[in-house]
N, C-alpha and C positions, 0 to 999 in steps of 0.2 A: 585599619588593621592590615597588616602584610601578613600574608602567607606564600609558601612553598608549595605548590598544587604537585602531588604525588598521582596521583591520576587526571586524566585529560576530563576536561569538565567545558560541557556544551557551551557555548555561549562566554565563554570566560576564559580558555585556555590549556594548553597541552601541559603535560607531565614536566616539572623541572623548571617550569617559571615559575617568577615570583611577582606577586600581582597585587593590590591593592582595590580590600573588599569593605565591604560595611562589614561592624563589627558585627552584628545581628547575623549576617550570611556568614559569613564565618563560624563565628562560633554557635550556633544555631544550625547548621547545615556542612559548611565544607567539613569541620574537624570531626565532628562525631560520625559522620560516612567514613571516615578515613579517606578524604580525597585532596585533603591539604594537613599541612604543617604550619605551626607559626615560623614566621622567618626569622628564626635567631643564627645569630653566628655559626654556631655549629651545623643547624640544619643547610646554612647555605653554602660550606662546605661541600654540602652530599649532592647539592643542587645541579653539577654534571654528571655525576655517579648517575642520579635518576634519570636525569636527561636524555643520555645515550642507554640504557635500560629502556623506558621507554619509547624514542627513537623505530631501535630493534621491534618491539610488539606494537605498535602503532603498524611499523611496516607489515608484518604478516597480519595481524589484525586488517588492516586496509586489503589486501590479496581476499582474504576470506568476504571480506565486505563484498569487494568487487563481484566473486562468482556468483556469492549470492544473490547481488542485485540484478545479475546478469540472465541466471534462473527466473527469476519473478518478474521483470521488465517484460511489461504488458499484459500480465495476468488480468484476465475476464472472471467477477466474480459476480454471481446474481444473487439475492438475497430476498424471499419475499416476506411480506408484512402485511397486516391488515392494514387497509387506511381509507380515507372516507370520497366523499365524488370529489375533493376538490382534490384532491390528488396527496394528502395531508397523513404522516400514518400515526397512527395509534399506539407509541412507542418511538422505538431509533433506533439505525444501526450504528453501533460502537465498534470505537477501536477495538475494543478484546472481541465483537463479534468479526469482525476485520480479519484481525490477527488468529482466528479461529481457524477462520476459512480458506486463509490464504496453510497453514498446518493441515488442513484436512485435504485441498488441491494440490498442495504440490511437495510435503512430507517437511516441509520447512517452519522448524518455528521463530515465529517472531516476536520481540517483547511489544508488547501494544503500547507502550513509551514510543517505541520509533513509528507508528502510524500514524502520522500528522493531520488531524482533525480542527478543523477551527471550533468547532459544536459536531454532536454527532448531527446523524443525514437523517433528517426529519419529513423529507418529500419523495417522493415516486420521483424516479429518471434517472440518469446517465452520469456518472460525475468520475473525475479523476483525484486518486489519492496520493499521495505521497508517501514514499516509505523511507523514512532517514535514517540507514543506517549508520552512519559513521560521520564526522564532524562533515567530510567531503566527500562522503558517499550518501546519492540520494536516488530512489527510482520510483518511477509511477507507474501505478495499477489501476486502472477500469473497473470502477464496481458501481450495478447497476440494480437498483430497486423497485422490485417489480411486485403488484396486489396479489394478494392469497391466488393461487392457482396460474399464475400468470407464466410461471414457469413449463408447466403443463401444457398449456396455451401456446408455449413460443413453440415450445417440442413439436404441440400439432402442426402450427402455419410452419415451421421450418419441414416437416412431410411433406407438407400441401404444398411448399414451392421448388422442392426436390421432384415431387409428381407434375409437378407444372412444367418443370426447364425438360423433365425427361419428356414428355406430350409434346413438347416444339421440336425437341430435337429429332424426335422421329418424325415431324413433319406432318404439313394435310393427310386427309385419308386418299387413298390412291381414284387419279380422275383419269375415265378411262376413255375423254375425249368425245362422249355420246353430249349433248345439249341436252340440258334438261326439261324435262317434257311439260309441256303446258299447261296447265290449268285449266280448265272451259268452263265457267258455271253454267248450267242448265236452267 
């Protein structure tokens, strides 16, 4: 089946081409979205009408992509979870939990479609996510999953080693040059 893609469609093709799909995608998916047309004469008439239409909003669409990605590039996000000794949790963080938090950090929302998850994150640790906005707009963020209270826990040692670098950097306690005095067991 040929169709006219009237909107830019992941993986398949921008606004104004005319493409060759399976009939199932097509009509099962592209036309009742409204994201293609079948390509009949007339509609491939409108085929640079839409073109440069879309062209135009692809371009400002891409600029808003861009800041956006530019905002969130390298966002730190912690998430904790129950999970068992082997480091295993009890649940998962998802995309829409993702997509939450990166909205509740930093006032941005995002559709949890664009946070590229192969499975959600089923282990304790440190992982890097992908955020796809736009066919050629893509940015990654740091989100890390940490046991019930573990959040808590970093707050403390992150204290404990702000009191630690301040203890060094003021240095020994002041020596005032006397040797220190002997011992003598009796």
């Amino acid at each position: 089946m040929k169709v006219l893609l009237i909107e830019d469609v992941d993986n398949l093709g921008y606004a104004g081409e005319v493409k060759k799909v399976a009939n199932g995608y097509g009509r099962n998916y592209l036309l009742p979205q409204q994201l293609a047309v079948l390509a009949t004469p007339g509609a491939l008439k409108q085929a640079d009408t839409i073109r440069r239409a879309a062209e135009k909003r692809r371009a400002q669409e891409m600029e808003d992509a861009q800041a956006i990605a530019n905002q969130i590039s390298g966002l730190e996000l912690m998430f904790e979870r129950r999970a068992g000794e082997t480091g295993k949790l009890y649940g998962s963080v998802t995309s829409t939990d993702i997509a939450d938090a990166i909205l509740e950090k930093s006032g941005i929302e995002i559709d949890k479609r664009k946070v590229h998850l192969a499975e959600p994150i089923r282990s304790l640790g440190e992982q890097q996510v992908t955020i796809k906005l736009m066919i050629d707009v893509a940015t990654e963020i740091n989100v890390e999953v940490l046991p019930l209270g573990g959040i808590l826990e970093r707050e403390r040692l992150s204290e404990a080693e702000i009191a630690e670098v301040i203890e060094e950097a003021e240095g020994p306690a002041e020596d005032n040059g006397d040797e220190p005095a002997e011992v003598v067991a009796e």
